[in-house]
NUDO-903197 format. One line per 4 residues: number of its first residue (from 1); their letters; for each residue x, y, z of C-alpha. Coordinates in nm, 3 decimals, decimal comma. Example, Ala and Ser with C-alpha at 12.3 -4.5 7.8 and 13.67 -1.06 7.14 Angstrom:
2
1 = AS = 1,230:-0,450:0,780; 1,367:-0,106:0,714
***
This chain:
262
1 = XXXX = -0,697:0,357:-0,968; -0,731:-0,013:-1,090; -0,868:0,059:-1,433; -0,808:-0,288:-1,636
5 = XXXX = -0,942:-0,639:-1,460; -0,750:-0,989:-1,687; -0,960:-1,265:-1,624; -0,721:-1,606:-1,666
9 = XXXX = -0,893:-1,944:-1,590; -0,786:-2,121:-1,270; -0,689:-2,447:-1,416; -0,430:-2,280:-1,627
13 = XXXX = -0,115:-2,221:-1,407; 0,091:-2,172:-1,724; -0,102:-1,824:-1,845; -0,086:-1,668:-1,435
17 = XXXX = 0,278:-1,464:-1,543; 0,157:-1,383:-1,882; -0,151:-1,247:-1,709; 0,103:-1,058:-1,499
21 = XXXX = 0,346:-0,928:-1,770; -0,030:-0,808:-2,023; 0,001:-0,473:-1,818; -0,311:-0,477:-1,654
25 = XXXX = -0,348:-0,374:-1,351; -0,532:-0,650:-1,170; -0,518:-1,005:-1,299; -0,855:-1,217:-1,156
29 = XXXX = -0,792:-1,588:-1,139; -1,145:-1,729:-1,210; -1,246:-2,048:-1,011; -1,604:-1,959:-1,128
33 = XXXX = -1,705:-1,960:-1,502; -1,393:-1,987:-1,676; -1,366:-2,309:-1,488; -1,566:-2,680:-1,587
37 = XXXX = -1,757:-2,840:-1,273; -1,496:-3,152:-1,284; -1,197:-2,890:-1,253; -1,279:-2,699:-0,957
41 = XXXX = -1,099:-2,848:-0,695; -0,757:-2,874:-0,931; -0,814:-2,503:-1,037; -0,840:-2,392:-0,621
45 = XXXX = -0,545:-2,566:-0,540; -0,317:-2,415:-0,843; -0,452:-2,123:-0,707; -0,366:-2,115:-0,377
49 = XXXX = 0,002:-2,292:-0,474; 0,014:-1,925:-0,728; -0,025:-1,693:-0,392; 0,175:-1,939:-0,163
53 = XXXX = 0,490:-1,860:-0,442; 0,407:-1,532:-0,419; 0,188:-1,404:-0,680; -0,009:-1,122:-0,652
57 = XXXX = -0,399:-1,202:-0,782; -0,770:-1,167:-0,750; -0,966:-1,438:-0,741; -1,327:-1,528:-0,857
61 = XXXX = -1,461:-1,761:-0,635; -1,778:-1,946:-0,678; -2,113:-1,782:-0,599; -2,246:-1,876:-0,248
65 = XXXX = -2,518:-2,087:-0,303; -2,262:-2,355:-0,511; -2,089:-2,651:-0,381; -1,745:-2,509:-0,448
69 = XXXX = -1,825:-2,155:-0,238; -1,722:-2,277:0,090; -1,384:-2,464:0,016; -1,279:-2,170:-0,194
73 = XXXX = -1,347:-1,904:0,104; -1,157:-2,173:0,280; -0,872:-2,180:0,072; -0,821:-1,845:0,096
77 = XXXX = -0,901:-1,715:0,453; -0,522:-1,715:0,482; -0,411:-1,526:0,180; -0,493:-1,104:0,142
81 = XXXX = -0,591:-1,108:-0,222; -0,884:-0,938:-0,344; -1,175:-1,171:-0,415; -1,440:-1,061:-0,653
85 = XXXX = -1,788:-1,183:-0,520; -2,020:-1,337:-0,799; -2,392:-1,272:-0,785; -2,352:-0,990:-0,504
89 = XXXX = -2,676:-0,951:-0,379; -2,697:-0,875:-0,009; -2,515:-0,660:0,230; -2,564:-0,887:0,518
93 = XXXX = -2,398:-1,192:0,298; -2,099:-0,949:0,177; -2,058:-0,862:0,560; -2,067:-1,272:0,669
97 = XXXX = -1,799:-1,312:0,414; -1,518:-1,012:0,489; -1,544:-1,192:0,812; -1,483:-1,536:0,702
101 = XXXX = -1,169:-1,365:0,469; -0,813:-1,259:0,584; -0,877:-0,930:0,811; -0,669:-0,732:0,518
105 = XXXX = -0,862:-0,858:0,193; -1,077:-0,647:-0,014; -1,422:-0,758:-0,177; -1,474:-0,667:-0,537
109 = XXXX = -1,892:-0,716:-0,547; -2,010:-0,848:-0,879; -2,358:-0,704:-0,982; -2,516:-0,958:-1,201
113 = XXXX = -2,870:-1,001:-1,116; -3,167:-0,760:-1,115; -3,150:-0,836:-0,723; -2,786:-0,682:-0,747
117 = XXXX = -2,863:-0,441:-0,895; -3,142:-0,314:-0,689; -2,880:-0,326:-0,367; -2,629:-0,213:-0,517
121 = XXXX = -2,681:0,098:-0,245; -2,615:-0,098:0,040; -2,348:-0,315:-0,119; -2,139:-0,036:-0,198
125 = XXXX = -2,159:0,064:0,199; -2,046:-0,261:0,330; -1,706:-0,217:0,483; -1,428:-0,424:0,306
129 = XXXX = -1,601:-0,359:-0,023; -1,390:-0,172:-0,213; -1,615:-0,132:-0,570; -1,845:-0,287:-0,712
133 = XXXX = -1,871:-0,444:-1,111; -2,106:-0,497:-1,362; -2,158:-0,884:-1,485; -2,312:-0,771:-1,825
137 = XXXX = -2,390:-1,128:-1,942; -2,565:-1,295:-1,646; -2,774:-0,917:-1,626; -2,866:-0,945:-1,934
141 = XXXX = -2,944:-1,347:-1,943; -3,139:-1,256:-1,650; -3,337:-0,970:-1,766; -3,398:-1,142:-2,152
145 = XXXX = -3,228:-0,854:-2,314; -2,859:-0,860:-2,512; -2,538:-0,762:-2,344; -2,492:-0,527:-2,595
149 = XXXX = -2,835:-0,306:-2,582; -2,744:0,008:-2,431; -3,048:0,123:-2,372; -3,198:-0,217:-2,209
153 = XXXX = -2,824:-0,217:-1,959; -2,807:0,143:-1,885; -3,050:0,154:-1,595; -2,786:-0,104:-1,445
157 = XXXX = -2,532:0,081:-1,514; -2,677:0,425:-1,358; -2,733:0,219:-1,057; -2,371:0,144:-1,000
161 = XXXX = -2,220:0,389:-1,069; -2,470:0,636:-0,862; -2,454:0,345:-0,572; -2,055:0,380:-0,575
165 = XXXX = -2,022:0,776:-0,573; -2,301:0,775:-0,286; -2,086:0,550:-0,053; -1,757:0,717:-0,159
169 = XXXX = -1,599:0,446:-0,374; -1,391:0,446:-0,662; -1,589:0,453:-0,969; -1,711:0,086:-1,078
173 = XXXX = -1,588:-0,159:-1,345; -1,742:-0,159:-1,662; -1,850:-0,601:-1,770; -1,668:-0,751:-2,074
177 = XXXX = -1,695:-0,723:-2,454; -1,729:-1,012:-2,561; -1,592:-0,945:-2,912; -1,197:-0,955:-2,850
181 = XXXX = -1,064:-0,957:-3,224; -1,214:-0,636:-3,367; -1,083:-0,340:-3,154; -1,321:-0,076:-3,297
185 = XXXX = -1,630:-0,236:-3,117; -1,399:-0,226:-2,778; -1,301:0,119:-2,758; -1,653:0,178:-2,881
189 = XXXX = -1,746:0,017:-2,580; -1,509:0,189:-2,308; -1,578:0,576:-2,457; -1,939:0,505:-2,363
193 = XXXX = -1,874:0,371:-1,963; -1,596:0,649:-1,972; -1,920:0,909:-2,060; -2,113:0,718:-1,801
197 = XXXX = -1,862:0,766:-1,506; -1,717:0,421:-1,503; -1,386:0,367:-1,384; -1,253:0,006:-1,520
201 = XXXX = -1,359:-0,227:-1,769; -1,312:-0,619:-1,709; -1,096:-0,756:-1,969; -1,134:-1,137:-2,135
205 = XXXX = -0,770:-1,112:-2,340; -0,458:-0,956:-2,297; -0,494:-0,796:-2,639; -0,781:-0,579:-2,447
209 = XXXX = -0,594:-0,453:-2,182; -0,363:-0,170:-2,357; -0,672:-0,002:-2,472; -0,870:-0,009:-2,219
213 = XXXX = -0,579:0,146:-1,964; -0,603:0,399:-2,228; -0,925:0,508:-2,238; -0,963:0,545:-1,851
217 = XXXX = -0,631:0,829:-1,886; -0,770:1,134:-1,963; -0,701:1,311:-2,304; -0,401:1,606:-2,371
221 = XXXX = -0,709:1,788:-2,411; -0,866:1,719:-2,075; -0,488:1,779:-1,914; -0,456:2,082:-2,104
225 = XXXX = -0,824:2,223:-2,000; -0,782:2,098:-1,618; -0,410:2,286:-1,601; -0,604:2,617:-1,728
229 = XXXX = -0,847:2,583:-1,417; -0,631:2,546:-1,179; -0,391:2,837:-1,272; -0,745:3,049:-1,302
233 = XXXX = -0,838:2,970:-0,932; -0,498:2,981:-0,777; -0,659:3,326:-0,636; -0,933:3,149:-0,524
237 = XXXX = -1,295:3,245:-0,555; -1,510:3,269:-0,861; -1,373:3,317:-1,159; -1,468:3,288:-1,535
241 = XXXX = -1,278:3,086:-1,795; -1,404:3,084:-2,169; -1,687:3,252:-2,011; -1,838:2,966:-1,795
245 = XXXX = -1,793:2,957:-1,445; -1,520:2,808:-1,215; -1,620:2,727:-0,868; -1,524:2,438:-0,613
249 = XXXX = -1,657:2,182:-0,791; -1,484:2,261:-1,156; -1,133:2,268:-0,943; -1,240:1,955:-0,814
253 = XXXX = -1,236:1,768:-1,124; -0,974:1,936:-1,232; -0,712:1,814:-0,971; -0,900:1,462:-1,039
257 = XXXX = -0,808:1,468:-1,420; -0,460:1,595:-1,324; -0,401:1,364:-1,053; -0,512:1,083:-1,264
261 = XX = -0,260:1,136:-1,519; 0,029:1,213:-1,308
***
């Protein structure tokens, strides 16, 4: 599972291979905010000269209602990189744009607005999206609360990742933290989306990215609990461990914490 998202501005070919070589496993070039209105068009075409060599991206384009939207989906109908979709907002819009997109790319739907948020149901069923994301910072702009209240973002975050198990996709992407020098606040950060059923975290610096492929493994004491279940059931039926029940659905995450670590 994709479990750490690099954001690297557009307009700076130079940091695309460092991007590469951080470990994470999706870089994101951003045409979108990363990007000043003047450098748009130079940004889209170092892009597109990146895939054309042969690297292997996501890219941010701009949100659909901005000048740059069109000549970006343009730019890339021929390429089958993922594209993460700012301000996702309607399944019928999603739908319009998988069409307008190479037949094999995937559509990474960025949930940024209470509207977002409130389809995140049906955005999470449209076919060629493969998960959605939280955009903490535009949310929370939005909804005159800070990034980092908990409390005032959880509903959102209940919403996706409820919206993604209901429609069978991998478990969503947790938005940035914003703080990238003190590492305490960050894994802070990543133990509660971990607790909340997240499944990735968007990273701002390569300096984030070890940690939070980290905290999406699960622990030696998670491996060690999930190998116990499985040997318990290998008879299959019902059976106690520790005294609490093991059915179908305790094997089930069991394989999941074992697969996930190989």
């Amino acid at each position: 599972m994709t479990a750490t998202l690099l954001f690297v501005p557009g307009d700076r070919p130079e940091r695309f291979d460092k991007a590469v070589a951080s470990g994470a496993d999706l870089v994101v070039l951003d045409l979108e905010d990363a990007v000043a209105p003047g450098a748009k068009d130079a940004a889209r075409t170092e892009v597109v000269r990146w895939l054309e060599a042969g690297g292997r991206a996501a890219v941010r384009i701009n949100a659909a209602e901005t000048a740059p939207h069109d000549p970006d989906v343009e730019a890339l109908a021929g390429y089958a990189c993922p594209v993460l979709v700012p301000k996702a907002e309607g399944d019928v819009a999603l739908a319009g744009l998988v069409e307008r997109l190479h037949p094999d790319t995937r559509l990474l739907a960025l949930v940024e607005t209470a509207a977002g948020v409130l389809a995140a149901p049906s955005l999470a069923r449209v076919a060629g999206v493969d998960r959605l994301v939280l955009g903490t910072y535009d949310l929370a702009a939005q909804l005159g609360v800070s990034p980092d209240d908990r409390e005032a973002m959880a509903g959102a975050r209940h919403a996706l990742v409820l919206a993604s198990a209901a429609a069978g996709l991998a478990p969503p992407v947790d938005g940035v933290t914003g703080d990238v020098a003190d590492d305490d606040v960050l894994r802070d950060d990543l133990a509660y989306a971990v607790r909340l059923g997240f499944g990735g975290k968007l990273c701002i610096h390569p300096r984030q990215v070890p940690t939070a492929r980290e905290a999406f493994l699960p622990t030696t004491e998670e491996v060690a609990w999930a190998r116990r279940v499985v040997e318990a059931a290998a008879g299959g039926g019902v059976v106690l461990l520790d005294g609490r029940m093991v059915d179908k659905p305790v094997v089930d995450r069991a394989e999941r914490i074992l697969a996930a670590r190989g």
